[in-house]
C-alpha positions in Angstrom: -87.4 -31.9 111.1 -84.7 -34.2 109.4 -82.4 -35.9 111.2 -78.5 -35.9 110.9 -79.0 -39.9 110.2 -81.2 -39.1 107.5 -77.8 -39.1 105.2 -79.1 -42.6 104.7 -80.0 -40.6 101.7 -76.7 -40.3 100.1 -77.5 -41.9 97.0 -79.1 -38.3 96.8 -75.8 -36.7 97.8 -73.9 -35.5 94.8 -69.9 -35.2 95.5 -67.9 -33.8 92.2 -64.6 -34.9 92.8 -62.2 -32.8 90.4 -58.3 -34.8 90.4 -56.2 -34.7 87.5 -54.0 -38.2 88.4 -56.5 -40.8 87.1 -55.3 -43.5 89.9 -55.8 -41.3 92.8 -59.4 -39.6 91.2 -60.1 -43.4 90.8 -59.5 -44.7 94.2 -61.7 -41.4 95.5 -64.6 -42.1 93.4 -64.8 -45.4 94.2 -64.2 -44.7 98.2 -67.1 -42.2 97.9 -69.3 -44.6 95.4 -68.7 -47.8 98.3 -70.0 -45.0 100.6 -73.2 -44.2 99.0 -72.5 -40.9 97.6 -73.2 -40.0 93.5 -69.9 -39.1 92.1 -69.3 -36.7 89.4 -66.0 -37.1 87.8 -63.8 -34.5 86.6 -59.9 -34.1 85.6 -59.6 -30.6 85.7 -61.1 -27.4 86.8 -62.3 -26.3 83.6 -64.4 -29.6 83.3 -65.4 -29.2 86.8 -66.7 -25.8 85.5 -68.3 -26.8 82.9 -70.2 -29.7 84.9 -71.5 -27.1 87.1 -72.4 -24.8 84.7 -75.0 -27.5 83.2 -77.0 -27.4 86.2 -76.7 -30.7 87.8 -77.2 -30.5 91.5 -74.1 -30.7 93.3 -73.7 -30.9 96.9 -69.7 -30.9 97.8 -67.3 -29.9 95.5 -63.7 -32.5 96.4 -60.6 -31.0 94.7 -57.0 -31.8 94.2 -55.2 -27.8 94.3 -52.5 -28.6 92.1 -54.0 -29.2 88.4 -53.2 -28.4 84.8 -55.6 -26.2 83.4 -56.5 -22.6 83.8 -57.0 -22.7 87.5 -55.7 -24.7 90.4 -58.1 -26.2 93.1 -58.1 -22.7 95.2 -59.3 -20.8 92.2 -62.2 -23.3 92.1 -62.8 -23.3 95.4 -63.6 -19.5 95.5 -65.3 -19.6 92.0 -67.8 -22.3 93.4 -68.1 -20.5 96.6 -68.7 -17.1 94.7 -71.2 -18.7 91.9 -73.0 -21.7 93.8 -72.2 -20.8 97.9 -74.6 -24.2 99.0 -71.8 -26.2 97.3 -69.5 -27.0 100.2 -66.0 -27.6 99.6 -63.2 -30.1 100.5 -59.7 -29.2 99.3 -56.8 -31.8 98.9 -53.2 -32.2 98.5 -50.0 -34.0 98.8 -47.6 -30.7 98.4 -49.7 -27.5 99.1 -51.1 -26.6 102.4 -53.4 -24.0 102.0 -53.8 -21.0 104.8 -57.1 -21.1 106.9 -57.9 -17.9 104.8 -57.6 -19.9 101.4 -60.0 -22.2 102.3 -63.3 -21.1 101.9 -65.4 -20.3 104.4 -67.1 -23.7 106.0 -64.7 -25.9 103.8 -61.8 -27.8 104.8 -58.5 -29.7 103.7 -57.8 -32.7 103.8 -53.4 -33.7 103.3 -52.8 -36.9 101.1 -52.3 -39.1 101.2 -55.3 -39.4 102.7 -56.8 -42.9 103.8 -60.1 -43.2 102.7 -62.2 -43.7 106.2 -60.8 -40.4 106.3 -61.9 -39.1 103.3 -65.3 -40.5 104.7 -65.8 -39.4 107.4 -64.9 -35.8 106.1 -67.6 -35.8 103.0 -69.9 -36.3 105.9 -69.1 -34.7 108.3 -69.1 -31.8 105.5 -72.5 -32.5 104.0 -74.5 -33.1 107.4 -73.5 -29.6 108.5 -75.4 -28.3 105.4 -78.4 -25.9 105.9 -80.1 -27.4 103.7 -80.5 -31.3 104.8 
């Protein structure tokens, strides 16, 4: 049996944080990065998309809503929960709060701004309550 504690293993955790402001995707990455985590970067949904679609192994999907492209954050939140359901999912945003029922099932929102023990905290909390670890 693994242990919750065995997220000592993080460097093995893969978080794809999808944020079209550069700043704000920056400041993520690196708060994730400083935390352990393996970030994958990417500016839109289409991108994030396309990352996924290569097969890399992804454990938590971190999105912005709002974003240029052909979908927003909630339309990639239910494609990755239709297409790759193990992926789970952290939604964020400074101007849309989503309904419980937009969220997808196990995921979760987090309002910026957010602070980034916060942000934390959350990815963790998220990725220990994973079947599969």
């Amino acid at each position: 049996m693994i242990e919750v504690n065995a997220v000592s293993t993080k460097q093995d955790r893969v978080v794809l944080l999808v944020e079209d402001e550069m700043l704000v995707r920056l400041i993520g990455s690196d708060a994730l990065s400083d935390a352990g985590y393996t970030v994958v970067e990417a500016e839109t949904a289409d991108e994030a998309v396309k990352l996924l679609e290569g097969g890399g192994e992804v454990h938590l999907l971190f999105t912005d809503i709002r974003m240029p492209g052909s979908m927003d954050g909630l339309a990639l939140a239910e494609l990755v929960r239709q297409r790759w359901p193990d992926i789970r999912i952290l939604l964020t945003s400074g101007d849309t709060l989503p309904t419980r029922e937009q969220i997808p099932d196990e995921g979760s929102f987090l309002q910026k701004p957010y602070r980034v023990d916060a942000l934390r905290a959350e990815v963790q909390r998220l990725i220990c309550e994973t079947p599969s670890i």
